[in-house]
C-alpha positions as CSV (number, residue, x, y, z in Angstrom):
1,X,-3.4,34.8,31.2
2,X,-3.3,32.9,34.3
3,X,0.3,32.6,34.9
4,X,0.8,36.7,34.8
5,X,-2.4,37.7,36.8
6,X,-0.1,40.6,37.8
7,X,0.3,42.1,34.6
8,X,-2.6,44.2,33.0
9,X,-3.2,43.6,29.5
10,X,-1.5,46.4,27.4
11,X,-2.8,45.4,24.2
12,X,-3.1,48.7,22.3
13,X,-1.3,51.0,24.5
14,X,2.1,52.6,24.0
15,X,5.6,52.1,26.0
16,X,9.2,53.5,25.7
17,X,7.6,56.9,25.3
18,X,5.0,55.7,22.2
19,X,7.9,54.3,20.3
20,X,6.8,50.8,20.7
21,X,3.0,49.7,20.3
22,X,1.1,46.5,21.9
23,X,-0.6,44.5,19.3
24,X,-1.3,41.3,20.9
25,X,-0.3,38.4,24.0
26,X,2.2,36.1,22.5
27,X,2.5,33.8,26.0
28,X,2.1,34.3,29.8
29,X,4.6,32.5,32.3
30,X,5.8,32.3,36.1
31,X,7.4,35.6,35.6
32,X,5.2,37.7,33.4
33,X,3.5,38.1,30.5
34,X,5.3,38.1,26.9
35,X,3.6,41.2,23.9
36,X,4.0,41.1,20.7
37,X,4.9,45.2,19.6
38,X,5.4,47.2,16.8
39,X,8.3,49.4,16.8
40,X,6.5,52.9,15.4
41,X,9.8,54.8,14.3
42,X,10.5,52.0,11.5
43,X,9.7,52.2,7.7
44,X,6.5,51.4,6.7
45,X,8.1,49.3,3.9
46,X,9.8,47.1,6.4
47,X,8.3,47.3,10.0
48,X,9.8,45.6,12.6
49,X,8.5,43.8,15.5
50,X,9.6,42.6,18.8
51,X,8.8,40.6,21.5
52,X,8.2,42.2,25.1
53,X,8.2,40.7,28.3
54,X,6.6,42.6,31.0
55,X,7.8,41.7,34.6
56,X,6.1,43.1,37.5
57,X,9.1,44.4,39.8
58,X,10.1,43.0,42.8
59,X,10.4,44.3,46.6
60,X,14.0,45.6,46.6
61,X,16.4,43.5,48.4
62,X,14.3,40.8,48.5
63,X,15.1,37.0,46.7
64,X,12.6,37.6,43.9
65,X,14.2,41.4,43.0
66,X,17.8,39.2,42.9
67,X,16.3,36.9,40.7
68,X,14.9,39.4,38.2
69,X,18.3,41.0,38.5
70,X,20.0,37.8,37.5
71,X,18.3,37.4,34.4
72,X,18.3,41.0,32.8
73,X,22.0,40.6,33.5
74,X,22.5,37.3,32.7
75,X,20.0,37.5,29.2
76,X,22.6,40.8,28.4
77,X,25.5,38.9,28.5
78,X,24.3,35.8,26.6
79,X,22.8,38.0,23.5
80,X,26.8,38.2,21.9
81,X,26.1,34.0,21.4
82,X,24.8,33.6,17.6
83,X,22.0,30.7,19.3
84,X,20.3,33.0,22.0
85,X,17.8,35.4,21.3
86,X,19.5,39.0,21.6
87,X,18.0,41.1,24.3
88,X,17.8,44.7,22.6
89,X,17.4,46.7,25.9
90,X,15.5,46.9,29.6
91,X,12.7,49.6,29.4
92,X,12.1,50.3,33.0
93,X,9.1,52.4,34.6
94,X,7.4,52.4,38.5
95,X,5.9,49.0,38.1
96,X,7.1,46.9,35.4
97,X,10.4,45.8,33.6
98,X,10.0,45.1,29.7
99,X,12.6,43.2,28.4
100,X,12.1,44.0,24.8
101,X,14.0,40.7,22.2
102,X,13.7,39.8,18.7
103,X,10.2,38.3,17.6
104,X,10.2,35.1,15.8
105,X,6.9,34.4,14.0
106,X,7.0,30.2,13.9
107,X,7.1,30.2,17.8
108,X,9.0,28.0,19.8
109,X,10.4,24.7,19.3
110,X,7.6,22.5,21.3
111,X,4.7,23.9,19.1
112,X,7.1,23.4,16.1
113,X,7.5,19.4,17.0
114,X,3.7,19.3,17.6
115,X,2.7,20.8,14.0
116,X,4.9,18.0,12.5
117,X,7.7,20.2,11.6
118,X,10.2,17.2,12.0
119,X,9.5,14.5,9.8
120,X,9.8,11.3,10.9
121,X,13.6,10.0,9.7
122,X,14.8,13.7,9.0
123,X,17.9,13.3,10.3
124,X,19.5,16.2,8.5
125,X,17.3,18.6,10.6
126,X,17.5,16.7,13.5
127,X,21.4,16.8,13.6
128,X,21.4,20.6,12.2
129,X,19.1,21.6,15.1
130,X,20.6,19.2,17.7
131,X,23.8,20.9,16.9
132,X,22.8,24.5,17.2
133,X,20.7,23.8,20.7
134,X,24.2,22.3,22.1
135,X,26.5,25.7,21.0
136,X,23.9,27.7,22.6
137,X,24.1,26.0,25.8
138,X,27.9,25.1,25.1
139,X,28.6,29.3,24.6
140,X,26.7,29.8,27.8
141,X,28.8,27.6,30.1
142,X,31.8,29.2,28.5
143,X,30.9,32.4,29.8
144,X,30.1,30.8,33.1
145,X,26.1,31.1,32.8
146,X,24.0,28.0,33.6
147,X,20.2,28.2,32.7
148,X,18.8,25.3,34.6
149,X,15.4,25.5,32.5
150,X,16.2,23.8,28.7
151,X,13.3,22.8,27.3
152,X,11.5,22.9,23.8
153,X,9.3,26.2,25.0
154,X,12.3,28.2,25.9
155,X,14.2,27.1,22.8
156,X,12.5,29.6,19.5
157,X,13.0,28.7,16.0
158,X,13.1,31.0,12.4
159,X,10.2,30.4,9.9
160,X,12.3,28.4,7.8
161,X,13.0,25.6,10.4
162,X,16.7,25.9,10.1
163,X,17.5,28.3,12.9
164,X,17.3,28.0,16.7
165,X,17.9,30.3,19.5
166,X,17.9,29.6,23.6
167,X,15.2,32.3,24.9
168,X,14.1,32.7,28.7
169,X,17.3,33.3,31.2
170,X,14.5,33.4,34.2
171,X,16.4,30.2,36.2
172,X,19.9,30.9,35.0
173,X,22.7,31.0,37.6
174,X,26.5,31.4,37.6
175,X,26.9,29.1,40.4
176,X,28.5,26.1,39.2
177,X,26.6,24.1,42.0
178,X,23.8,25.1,43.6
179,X,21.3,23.9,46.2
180,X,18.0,25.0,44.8
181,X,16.1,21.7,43.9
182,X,13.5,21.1,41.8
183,X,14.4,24.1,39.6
184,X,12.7,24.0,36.2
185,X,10.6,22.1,34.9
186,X,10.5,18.7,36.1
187,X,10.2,16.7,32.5
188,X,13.8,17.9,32.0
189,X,15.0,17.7,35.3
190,X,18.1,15.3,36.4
191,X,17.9,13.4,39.3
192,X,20.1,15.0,41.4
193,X,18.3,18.6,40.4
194,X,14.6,16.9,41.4
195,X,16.6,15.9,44.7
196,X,15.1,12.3,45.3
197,X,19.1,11.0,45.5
198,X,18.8,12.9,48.8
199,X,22.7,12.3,48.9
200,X,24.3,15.4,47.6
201,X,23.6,18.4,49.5
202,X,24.4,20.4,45.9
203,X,24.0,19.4,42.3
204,X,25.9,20.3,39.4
205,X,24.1,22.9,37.2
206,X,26.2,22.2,34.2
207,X,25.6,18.2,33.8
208,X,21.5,19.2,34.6
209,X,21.8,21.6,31.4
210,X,23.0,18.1,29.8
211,X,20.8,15.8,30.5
212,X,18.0,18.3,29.7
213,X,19.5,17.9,26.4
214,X,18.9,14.2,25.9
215,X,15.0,14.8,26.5
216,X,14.8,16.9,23.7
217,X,17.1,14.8,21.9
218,X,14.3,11.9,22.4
219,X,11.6,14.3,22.0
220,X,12.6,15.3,18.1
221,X,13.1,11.8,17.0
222,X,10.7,10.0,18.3
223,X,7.8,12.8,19.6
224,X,7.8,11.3,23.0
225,X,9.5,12.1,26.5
226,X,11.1,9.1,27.7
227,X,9.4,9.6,31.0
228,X,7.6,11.6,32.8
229,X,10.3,12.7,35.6
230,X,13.6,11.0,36.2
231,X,12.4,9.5,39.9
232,X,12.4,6.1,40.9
233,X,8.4,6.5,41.2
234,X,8.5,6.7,37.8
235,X,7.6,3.6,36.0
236,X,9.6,4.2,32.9
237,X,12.4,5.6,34.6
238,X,12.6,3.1,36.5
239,X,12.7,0.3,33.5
240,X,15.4,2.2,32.1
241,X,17.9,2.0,35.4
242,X,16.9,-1.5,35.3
243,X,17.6,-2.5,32.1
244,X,19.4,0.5,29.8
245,X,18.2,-0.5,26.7
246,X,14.8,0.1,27.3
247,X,14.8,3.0,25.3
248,X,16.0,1.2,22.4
249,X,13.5,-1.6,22.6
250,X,10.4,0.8,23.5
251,X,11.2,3.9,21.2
252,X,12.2,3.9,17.3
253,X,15.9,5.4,18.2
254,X,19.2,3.6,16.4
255,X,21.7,1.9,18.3
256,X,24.2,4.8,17.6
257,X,21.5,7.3,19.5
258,X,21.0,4.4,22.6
259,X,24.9,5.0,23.4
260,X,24.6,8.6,23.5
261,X,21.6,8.7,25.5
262,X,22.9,6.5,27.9
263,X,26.0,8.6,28.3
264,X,23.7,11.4,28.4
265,X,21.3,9.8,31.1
266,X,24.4,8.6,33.3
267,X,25.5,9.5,37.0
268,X,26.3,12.9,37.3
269,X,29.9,12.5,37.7
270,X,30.2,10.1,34.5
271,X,27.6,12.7,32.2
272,X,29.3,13.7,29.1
273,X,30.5,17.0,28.2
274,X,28.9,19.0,25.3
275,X,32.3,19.3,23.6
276,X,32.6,15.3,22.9
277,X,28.6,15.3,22.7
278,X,28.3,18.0,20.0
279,X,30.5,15.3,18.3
280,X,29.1,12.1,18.9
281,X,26.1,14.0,17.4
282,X,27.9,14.8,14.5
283,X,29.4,11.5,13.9
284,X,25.6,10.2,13.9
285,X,24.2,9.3,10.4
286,X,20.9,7.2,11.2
287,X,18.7,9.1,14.2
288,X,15.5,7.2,13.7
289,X,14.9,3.5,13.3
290,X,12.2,1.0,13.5
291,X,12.1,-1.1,15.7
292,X,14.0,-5.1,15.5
293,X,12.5,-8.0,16.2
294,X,14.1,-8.9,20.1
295,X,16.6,-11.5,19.0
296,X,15.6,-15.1,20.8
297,X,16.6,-16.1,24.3
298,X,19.4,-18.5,24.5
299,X,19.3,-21.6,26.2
300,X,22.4,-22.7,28.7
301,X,24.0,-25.5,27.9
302,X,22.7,-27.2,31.2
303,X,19.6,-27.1,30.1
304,X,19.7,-28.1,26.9
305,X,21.8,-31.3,28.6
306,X,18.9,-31.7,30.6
307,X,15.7,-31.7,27.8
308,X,17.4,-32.8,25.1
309,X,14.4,-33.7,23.5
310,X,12.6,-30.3,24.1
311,X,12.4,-27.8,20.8
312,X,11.6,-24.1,21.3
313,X,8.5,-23.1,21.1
314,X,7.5,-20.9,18.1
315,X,6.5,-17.7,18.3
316,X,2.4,-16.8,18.3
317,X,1.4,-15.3,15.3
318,X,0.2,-11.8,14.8
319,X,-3.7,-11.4,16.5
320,X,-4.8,-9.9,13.1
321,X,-4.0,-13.6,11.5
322,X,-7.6,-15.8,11.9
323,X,-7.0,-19.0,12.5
324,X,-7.8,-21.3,9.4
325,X,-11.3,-23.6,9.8
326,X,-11.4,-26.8,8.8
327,X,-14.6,-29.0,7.8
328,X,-15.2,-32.0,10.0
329,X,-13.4,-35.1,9.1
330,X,-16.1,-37.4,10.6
331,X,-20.1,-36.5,9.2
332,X,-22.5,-38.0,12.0
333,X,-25.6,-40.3,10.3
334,X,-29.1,-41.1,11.8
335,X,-29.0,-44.7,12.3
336,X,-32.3,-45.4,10.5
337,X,-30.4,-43.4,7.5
338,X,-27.4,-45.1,7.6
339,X,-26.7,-47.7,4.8
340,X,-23.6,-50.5,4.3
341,X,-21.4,-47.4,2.5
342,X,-22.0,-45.0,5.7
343,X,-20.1,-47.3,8.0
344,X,-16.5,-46.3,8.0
345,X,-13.5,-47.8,9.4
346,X,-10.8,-45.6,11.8
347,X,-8.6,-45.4,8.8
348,X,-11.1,-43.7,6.9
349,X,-11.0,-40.8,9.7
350,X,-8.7,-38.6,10.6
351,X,-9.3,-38.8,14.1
352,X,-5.9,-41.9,13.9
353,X,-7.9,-44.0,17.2
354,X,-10.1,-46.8,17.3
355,X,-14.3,-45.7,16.8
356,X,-16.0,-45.3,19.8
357,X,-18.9,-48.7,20.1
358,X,-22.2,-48.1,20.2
359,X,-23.6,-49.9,23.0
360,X,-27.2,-48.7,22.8
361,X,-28.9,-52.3,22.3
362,X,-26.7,-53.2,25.3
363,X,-28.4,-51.0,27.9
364,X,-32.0,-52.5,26.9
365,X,-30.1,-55.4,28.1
366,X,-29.8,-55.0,32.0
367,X,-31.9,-55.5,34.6
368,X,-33.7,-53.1,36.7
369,X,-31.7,-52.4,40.1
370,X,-35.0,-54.3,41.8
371,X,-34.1,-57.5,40.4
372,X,-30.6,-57.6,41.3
373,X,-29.5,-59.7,43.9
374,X,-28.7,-58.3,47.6
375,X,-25.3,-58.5,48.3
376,X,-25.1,-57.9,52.2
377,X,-20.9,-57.7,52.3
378,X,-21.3,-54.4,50.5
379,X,-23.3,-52.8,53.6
380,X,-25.3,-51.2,51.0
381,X,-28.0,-53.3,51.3
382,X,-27.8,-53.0,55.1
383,X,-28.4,-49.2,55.0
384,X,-31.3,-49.9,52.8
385,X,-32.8,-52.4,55.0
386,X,-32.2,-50.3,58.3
387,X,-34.0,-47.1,56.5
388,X,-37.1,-49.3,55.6
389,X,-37.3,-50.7,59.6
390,X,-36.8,-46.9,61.0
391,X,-33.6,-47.9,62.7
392,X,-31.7,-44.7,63.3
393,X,-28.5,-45.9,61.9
394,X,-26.9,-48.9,60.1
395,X,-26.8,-52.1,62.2
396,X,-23.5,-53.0,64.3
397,X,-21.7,-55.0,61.8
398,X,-21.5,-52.2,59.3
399,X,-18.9,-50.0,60.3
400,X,-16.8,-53.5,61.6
401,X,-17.3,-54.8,58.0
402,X,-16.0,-51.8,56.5
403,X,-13.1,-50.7,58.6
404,X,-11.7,-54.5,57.6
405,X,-11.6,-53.8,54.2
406,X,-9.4,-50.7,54.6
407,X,-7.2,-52.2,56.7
408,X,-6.8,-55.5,54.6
């Protein structure tokens, strides 16, 4: 447990005066470690279980006691919503709070999409899910609760795979805008929360509960985050304010989810509300879709003016695709093999151009370079005949000689 160092392990011991009993760690996190008990006073025919999350308290009056505060009142108030997980009661001793909430056995939603529970092309559970993750959050905001830290791991989910429920109020606010950046966790983070805009001195907390909802979104249909934070320093961020349908040509999404991501994924200001996207992702029959072949680029007019004559290239074929081998048109024959019926003519070829001569007899044919004759206008022979004397350099009327010729 390396994330609740300040939290002894209780496993086997007794709280709320022995009525609930430690069995094992279900998780550890920034703010304490999460138990899995027994509640002793049920039937033995039907035992219940809960899940515990042991805080260590805070300094009083300091930021860190507000913020434990916050949630235990905040967590209270959200457990009415049918999508939250129901905070039963606050056991409360010298050291510790335990927040003691309902126990779901298949975990949260992020171990859920890495077991496979989503089928690629389910888009019945997608939308069913989808839908219940945006009432949650929807209910929340109604009540005037922002949780600023969506995500798959705070999001549980019934055996069945039918049921969600928003867990984890450890962020939440009821400021509609606040100035605490880089709260959460920074895969689901907007831009304005991460604060590289550096123009807005606040953010809004509702539109960040949004567009945490478009990484998920992504996450279930295709098993990927579309980046890793939404910074400019990001590469694939950065593709995607550069050209918005990079998500539909990198990622197996339909068009119908592109439009809805990018309304998602859009300034601040512009975002859209949960009421109209709860049903956009109603009206959504096809979430996951292969991926279409780009369609090809168009030529302008002027250019086509201009090379009238050029065709477009076709595409390359696939790299799996060998190329085909061909046997040699022309078969190459000794020429103390070779008979009348080996000598071929350029049409039997299909090389279509004249056969190279042979011109091997020929070269018997010159003379060697001692028996040419010395042609002294070249200068050649001059260097030749200065190098045999010792003469340092080529006599006077070389360089005369050759400096005529180039300007002739």
């Amino acid at each position: 447990m390396p994330k609740g160092r300040a939290v002894p392990n209780l496993v086997g011991q007794t709280i709320d005066a022995g009525r609930l009993s430690i069995i094992e760690v279900l998780g550890a996190g920034s703010n304490g470690v999460v138990f899995l008990a027994e509640d002793t006073a049920s039937p033995s025919t039907h035992t219940h279980y809960y899940a515990v999350k042991c805080m260590p308290k805070a300094l009083f009056g300091t930021r860190r006691f507000r913020n434990q505060r916050q949630e235990i009142q905040n967590h209270m108030a959200a457990s009415t919503i049918p999508n939250v997980v129901t905070l039963h009661r606050v056991i409360e001793d010298h050291r510790f709070y335990y927040l003691v909430m309902d126990y779901y056995p298949a975990g949260d939603l992020f171990h859920y999409l890495a077991r496979g529970g989503i089928a690629r092309g389910d888009d019945t559970r997608i939308k069913r899910i989808m839908v219940q993750i945006i009432d949650a959050v929807r209910e929340c905001h109604h009540i005037g609760i922002f949780h600023r830290d969506i995500k798959p791991e705070n999001i549980m989910i019934s055996t069945d795979g039918t049921r969600v429920y928003l867990s984890d109020f450890g962020l939440s606010t009821t400021q509609r805008y606040s100035t605490t950046f880089g709260c959460g966790s920074q895969y689901y983070m907007s831009p304005e929360c991460l604060g590289k805009l550096g123009v807005d001195p606040a953010y809004s907390t509702r539109t960040n509960d949004v567009w945490a909802l478009g990484i998920i979104l992504t996450a279930m249909i295709t098993g990927h985050n579309p980046w890793h934070q939404a910074s400019y320093f990001d590469a694939c961020y950065r593709a995607y304010i550069e050209d918005p349908m990079f998500l539909r040509n990198t990622l197996p999404i339909s068009d119908e989810v592109n439009d809805v991501l990018k309304r998602i994924f859009s300034p601040s200001p512009n975002r859209i509300t949960l009421e109209f996207l709860r049903l956009q992702i109603l009206s959504i029959d096809k979430f996951y879709e292969l991926f279409k072949p780009a369609p090809p680029r168009r030529r302008s007019f002027f250019r086509r003016r201009r090379h009238p004559q050029r065709r477009e290239s076709s595409p390359q074929p696939p790299n799996y695709i060998e190329p085909p081998t061909y046997e040699p048109a022309v078969v190459v024959v000794p020429r103390s093999q070779r008979t009348s019926q080996d000598v071929v003519s350029a049409s039997d070829t299909d090389s279509h151009g004249p056969r190279t001569p042979d011109r091997t007899e020929e070269l018997h044919d010159i003379p060697p370079m001692s028996e040419l004759p010395d042609y002294d206008s070249l200068g050649r022979s001059d260097i030749l005949v200065a190098a045999e004397n010792g003469q340092a350099g080529p006599p006077r009327g070389f360089f005369k000689r050759m400096a005529g010729r180039l300007y002739m």
